[in-house]
C-alpha positions in Angstrom: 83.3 118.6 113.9 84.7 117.8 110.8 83.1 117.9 107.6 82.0 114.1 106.2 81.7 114.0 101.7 80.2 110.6 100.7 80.3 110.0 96.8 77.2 108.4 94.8 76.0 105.0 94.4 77.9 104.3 98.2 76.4 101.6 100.0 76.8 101.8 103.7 76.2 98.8 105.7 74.4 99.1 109.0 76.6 99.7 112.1 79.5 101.5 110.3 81.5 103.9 112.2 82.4 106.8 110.7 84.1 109.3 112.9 85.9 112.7 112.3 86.9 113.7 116.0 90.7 113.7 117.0 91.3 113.8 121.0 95.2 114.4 122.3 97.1 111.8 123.1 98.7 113.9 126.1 96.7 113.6 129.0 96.4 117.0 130.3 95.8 118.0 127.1 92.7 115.9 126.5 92.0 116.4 130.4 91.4 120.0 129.2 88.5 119.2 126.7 91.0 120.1 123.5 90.0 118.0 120.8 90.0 118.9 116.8 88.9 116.8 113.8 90.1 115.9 110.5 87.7 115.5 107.1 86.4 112.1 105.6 85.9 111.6 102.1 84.5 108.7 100.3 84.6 108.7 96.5 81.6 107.2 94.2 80.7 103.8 94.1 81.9 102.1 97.4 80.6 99.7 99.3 81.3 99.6 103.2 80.8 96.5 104.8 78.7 96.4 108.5 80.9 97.3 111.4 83.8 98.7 109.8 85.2 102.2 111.2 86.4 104.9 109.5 89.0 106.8 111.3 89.5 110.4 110.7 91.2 111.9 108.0 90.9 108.6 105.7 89.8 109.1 101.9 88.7 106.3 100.0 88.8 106.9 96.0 86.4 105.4 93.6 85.4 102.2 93.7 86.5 100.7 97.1 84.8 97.6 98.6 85.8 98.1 102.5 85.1 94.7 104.3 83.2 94.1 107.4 84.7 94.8 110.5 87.5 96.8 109.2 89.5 99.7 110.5 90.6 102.2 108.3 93.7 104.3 109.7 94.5 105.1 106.5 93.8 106.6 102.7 93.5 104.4 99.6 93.3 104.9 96.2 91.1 104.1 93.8 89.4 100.3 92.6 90.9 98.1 95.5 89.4 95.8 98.2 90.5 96.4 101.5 89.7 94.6 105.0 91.8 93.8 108.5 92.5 95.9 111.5 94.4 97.9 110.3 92.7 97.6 107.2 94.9 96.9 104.3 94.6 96.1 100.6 93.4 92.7 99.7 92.9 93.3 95.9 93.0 95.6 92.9 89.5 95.9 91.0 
């Protein structure tokens, strides 16, 4: 629904999750198929680790190393390390 940029040099490790769709929280909202999406973008040279989800609306800068298994709720900048659920940052590159 929502448009998806991936940088160069990514690597993208098998089972990743990356997902633009936004449903309501309110129940009779979602009850009446409303739904909308938010963009993704992932800068040059990251590396996603396998199983980790991106949520919608995330952008990752250059250089991020996203561990396995993490959930990303949120944007980061630039050259860090980040893993957890939610994911946070481990280290600065």
């Amino acid at each position: 629904m929502a448009e998806v940029r991936i940088g160069k040099n990514c690597f993208i490790a098998p089972q990743v999750g990356i997902y633009t769709a936004i449903h309501p929280i309110n129940r009779a909202e979602r009850a009446s198929g409303q739904q909308y999406a938010k963009a993704i973008k992932i800068g040059d040279d990251c590396w996603i680790g396998g199983n980790a989800t991106i949520n919608p609306g995330v952008t990752l800068g250059n250089n991020v190393v996203v561990g396995s298994g993490a959930v990303v709720t949120k944007s980061f900048a630039n050259n860090v390390v980040i893993a957890g659920n939610p994911a946070k940052i481990l280290k600065e590159i």
